[in-house]
C-alpha positions in Angstrom: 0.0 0.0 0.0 1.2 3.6 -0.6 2.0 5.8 2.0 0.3 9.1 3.1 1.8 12.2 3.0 0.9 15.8 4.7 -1.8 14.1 6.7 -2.4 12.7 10.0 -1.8 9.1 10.5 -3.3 9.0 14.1 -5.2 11.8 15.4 -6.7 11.6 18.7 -9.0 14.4 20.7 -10.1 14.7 24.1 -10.1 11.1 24.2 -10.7 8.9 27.1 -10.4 5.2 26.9 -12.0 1.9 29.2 -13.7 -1.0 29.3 -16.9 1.2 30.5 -18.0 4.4 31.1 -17.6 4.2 35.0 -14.4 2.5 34.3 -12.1 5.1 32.3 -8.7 4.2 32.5 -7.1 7.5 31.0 -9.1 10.9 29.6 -8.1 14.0 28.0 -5.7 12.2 25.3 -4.6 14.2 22.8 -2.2 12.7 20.3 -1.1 12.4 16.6 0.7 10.1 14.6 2.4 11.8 11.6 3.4 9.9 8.2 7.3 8.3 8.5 7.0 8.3 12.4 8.0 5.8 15.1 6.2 6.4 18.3 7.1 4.2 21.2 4.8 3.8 24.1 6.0 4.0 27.5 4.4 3.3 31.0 4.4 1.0 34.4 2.6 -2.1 34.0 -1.6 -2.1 34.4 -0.9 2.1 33.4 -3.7 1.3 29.8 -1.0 1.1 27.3 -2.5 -2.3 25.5 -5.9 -0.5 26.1 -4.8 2.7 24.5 -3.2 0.7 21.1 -6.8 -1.2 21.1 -8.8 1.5 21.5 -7.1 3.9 18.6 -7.5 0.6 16.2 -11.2 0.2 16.8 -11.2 -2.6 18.7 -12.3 -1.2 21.9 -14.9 1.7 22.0 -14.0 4.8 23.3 -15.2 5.9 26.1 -14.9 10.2 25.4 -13.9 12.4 22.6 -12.7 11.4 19.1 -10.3 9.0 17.4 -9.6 9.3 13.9 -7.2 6.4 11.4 -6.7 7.9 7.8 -9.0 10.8 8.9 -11.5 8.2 9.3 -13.7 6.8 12.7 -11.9 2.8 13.0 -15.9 2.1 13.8 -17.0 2.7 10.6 -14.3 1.1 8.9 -15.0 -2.8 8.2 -12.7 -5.5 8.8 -10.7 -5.9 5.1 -10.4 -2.2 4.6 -9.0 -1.2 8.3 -6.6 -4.4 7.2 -5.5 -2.9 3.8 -4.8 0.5 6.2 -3.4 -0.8 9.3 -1.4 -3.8 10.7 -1.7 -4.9 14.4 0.8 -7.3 16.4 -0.9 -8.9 20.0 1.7 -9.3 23.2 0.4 -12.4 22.6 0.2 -15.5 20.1 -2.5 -17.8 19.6 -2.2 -21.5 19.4 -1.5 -22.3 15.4 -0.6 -26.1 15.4 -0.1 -27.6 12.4 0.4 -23.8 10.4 3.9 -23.0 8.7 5.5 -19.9 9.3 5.4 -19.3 5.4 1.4 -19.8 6.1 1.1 -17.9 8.6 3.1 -14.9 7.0 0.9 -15.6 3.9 -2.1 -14.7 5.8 -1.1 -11.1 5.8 -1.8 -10.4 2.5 -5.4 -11.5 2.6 -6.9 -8.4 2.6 -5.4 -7.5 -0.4 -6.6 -10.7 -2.1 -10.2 -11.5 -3.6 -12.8 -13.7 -2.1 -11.1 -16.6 -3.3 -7.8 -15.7 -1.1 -5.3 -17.1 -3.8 -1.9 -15.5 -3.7 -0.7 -14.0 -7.3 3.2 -13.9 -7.8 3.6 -10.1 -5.8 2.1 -11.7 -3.4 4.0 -14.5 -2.7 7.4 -12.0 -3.5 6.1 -9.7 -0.9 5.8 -13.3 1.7 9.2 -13.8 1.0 10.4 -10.9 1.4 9.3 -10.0 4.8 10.3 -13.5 6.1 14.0 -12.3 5.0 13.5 -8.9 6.6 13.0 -10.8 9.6 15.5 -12.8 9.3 12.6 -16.0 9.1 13.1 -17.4 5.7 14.9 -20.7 7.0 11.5 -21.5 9.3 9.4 -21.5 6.6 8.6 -24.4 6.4 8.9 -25.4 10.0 5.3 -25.5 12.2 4.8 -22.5 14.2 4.1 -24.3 17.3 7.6 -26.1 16.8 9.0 -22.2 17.3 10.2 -20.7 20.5 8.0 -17.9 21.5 10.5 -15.3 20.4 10.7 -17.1 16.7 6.8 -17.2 16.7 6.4 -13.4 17.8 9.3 -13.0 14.8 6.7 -14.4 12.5 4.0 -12.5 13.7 5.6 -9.4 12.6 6.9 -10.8 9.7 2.8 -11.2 9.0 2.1 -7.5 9.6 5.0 -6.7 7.3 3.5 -8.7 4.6 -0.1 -6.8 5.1 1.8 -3.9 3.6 0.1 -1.0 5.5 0.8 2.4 6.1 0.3 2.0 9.9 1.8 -0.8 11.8 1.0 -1.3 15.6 2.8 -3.6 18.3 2.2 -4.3 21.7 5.4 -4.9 23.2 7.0 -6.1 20.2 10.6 -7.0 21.9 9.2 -8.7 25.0 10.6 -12.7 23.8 13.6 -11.4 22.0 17.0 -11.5 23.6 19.2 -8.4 23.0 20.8 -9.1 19.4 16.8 -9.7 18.1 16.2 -7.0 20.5 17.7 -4.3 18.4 17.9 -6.1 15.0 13.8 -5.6 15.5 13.9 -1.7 16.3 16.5 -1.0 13.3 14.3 -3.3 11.3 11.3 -1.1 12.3 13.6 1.9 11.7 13.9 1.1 8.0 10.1 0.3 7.7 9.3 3.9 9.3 12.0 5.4 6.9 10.3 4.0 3.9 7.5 6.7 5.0 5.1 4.7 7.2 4.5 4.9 10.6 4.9 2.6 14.0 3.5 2.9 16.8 4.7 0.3 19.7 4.4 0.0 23.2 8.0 -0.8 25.2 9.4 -1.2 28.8 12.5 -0.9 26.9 13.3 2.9 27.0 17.3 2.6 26.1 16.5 1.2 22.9 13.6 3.1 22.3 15.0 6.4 22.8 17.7 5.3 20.1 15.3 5.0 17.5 11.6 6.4 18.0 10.7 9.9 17.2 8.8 10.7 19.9 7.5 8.9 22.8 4.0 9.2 24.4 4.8 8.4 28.0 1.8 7.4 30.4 2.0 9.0 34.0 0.5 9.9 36.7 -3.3 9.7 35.0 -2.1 11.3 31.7 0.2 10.6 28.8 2.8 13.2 27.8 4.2 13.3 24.3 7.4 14.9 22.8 10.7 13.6 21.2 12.9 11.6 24.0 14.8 14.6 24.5 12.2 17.0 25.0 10.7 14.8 27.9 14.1 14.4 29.2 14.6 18.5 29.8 11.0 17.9 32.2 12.9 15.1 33.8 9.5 13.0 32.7 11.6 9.6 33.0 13.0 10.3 36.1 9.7 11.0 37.5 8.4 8.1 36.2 10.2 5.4 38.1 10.5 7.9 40.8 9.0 5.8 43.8 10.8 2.7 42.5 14.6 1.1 42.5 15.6 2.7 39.9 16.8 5.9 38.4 17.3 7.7 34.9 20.8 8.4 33.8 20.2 11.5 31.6 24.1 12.0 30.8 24.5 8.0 29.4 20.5 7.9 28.5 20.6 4.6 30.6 17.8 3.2 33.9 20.2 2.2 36.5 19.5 1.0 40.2 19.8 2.8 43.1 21.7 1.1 45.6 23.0 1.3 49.4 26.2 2.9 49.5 29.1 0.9 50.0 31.7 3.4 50.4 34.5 5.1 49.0 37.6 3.4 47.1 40.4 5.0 44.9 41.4 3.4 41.2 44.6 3.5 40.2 46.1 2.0 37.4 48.1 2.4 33.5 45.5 0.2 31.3 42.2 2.3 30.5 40.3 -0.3 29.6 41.0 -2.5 32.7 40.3 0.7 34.8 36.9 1.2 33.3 35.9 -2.0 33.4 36.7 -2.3 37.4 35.1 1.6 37.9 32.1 -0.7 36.4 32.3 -3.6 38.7 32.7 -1.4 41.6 29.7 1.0 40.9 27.4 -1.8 40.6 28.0 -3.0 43.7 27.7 0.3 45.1 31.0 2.1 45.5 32.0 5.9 44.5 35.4 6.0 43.1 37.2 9.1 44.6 40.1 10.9 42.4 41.2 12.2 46.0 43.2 10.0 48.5 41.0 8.0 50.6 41.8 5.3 53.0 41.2 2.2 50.5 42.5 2.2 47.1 42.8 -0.2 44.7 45.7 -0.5 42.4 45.7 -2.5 38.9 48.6 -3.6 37.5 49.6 -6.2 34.7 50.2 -6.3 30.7 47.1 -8.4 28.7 46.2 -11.3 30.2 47.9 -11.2 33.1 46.4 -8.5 35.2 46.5 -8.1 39.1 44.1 -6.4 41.6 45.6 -4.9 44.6 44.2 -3.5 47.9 45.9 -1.6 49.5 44.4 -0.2 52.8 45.2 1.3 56.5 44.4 -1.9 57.8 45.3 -4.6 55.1 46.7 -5.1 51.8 45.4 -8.3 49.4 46.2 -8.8 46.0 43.5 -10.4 43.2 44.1 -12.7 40.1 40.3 -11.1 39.0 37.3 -8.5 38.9 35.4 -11.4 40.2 37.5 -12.1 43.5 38.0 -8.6 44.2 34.6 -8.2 44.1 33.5 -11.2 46.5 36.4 -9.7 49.1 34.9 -6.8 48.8 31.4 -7.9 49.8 32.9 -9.9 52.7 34.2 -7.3 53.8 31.8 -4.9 54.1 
């Protein structure tokens, strides 16, 4: 399908969203989706972001206000053309037993089919070529319920691509994957927004997300704010948003870390860069601030490649280490 230019993808107003009337989960959304943009999603769990992806498709009724696909109430829309227009991937996969993957990636282009359902030659290119964008084409013959559940989500979106639409929507899309998929999905997603359609996806993962989307809509305290990641990081949104949890935002590296108890303070000192940083790591995590004054512990790294040594050197004792990982368990004793 072509894409849309100069005209709002997604365009919600005074919206509120629910499975009832007396049971509105959020009210007063006002968002858009533009052509060519990747919007990520971004809330603590039960905050209404599956509701809010279900209710700007259609597939929950709004509660308030007005949502708008293509310009266009998702209500009055039926089934095959909201299909030709917009692609949606669940959290979740149903049971397919006995279905390929090449089946099941097949099904996408259905609604671009005729009653019969037959698939011409550009339809069966297009299969093909969105199991090799997802990196699927050697499971195509294999069952889906022979896959692991990251390989079957995989597929899933590998379907959506394959319905060709101008709008693609996923509910935590990453979830299964482990990191390489992780980020091979968002740079695949990337390319697919590039090619002037839009994504909208909902994410716990914020580091990767705020590589890649264009702006994030960020549920919080009863509303959901919406900017470009940076513009939400100069109102210290995402530190606000974990604020009453473990952990905390790291605007300077863009990273969530943990808070954690203090453990004290140690000196580093040493000639190889890389083995420094890698102990400043080691020793942060567990919850030690590395002075670059003289303290009373300090911990001295010495060695050529391969052959590196760990000293403590202290008021009250001095140990030398053949690791990080010894170091580390002395440490904790220790303390």
């Amino acid at each position: 399908m072509g894409t849309l230019t100069g005209e709002k993808i997604v365009s919600l107003s005074d919206m509120a969203i629910g499975y009832a009337p007396d049971r509105v989960l959020l009210h007063g959304i006002n968002l858009t989706v533009m052509p060519g943009e990747m919007v990520a999603l971004a809330g603590r769990n039960g905050s209404g972001k599956s509701t809010l992806l279900k209710s700007l498709l259609g597939f929950l009724p709004v509660q308030e206000g007005d949502c708008q696909l293509f310009g266009m109430s998702p209500v009055t829309l039926d089934v095959r053309k909201r299909a030709r227009m917009v692609s949606y991937v669940s959290s979740r996969v149903p049971p397919m037993p006995s279905m390929s993957v090449r089946e099941l990636v097949a099904l996408g282009r259905m609604p671009h089919t005729g009653w019969t359902g037959r698939l011409d030659a550009s339809d069966r290119e297009r299969v093909m070529k969105s199991l090799k964008e997802m990196g699927m084409e050697g499971f195509s013959d294999r069952k889906v319920d022979e896959l692991s559940d990251g390989e079957r989500h995989k597929a899933m979106i590998a379907r959506a691509m394959a319905q060709d639409t101008c709008l693609m929507v996923l509910d935590e899309p990453t979830a299964f994957l482990d990191i390489p998929n992780k980020y091979a999905l968002i740079r695949i997603l990337g390319r697919y927004r590039d090619s002037g359609r839009s994504v909208v996806y909902s994410t716990h993962d914020l580091e990767s997300a705020w590589l890649w989307a264009d702006k994030f809509w960020v549920i919080h305290r009863g509303r959901i704010l919406e900017g470009a990641p940076e513009d939400l990081g100069i109102r210290h949104v995402f530190e606000e948003l974990f604020e009453d949890s473990a952990i905390t935002f790291d605007p300077s590296g863009r990273r969530f870390i943990p808070q954690l108890a203090s453990r004290g303070t140690v000196g580093l000192e040493g000639e190889s860069s890389e083995v420094l940083h890698w102990t400043r790591i080691a020793l942060e995590r567990m919850g030690f601030r590395i002075s670059e004054n003289p303290v009373s512990t300090t911990i001295l790294v010495s060695g050529s490649a391969g052959d590196h040594r760990w000293r403590l050197v202290s008021e009250r004792e001095e140990e030398t280490f053949p690791d990080i990982y010894s170091l580390a368990r002395y440490l904790i004793k220790a303390k």
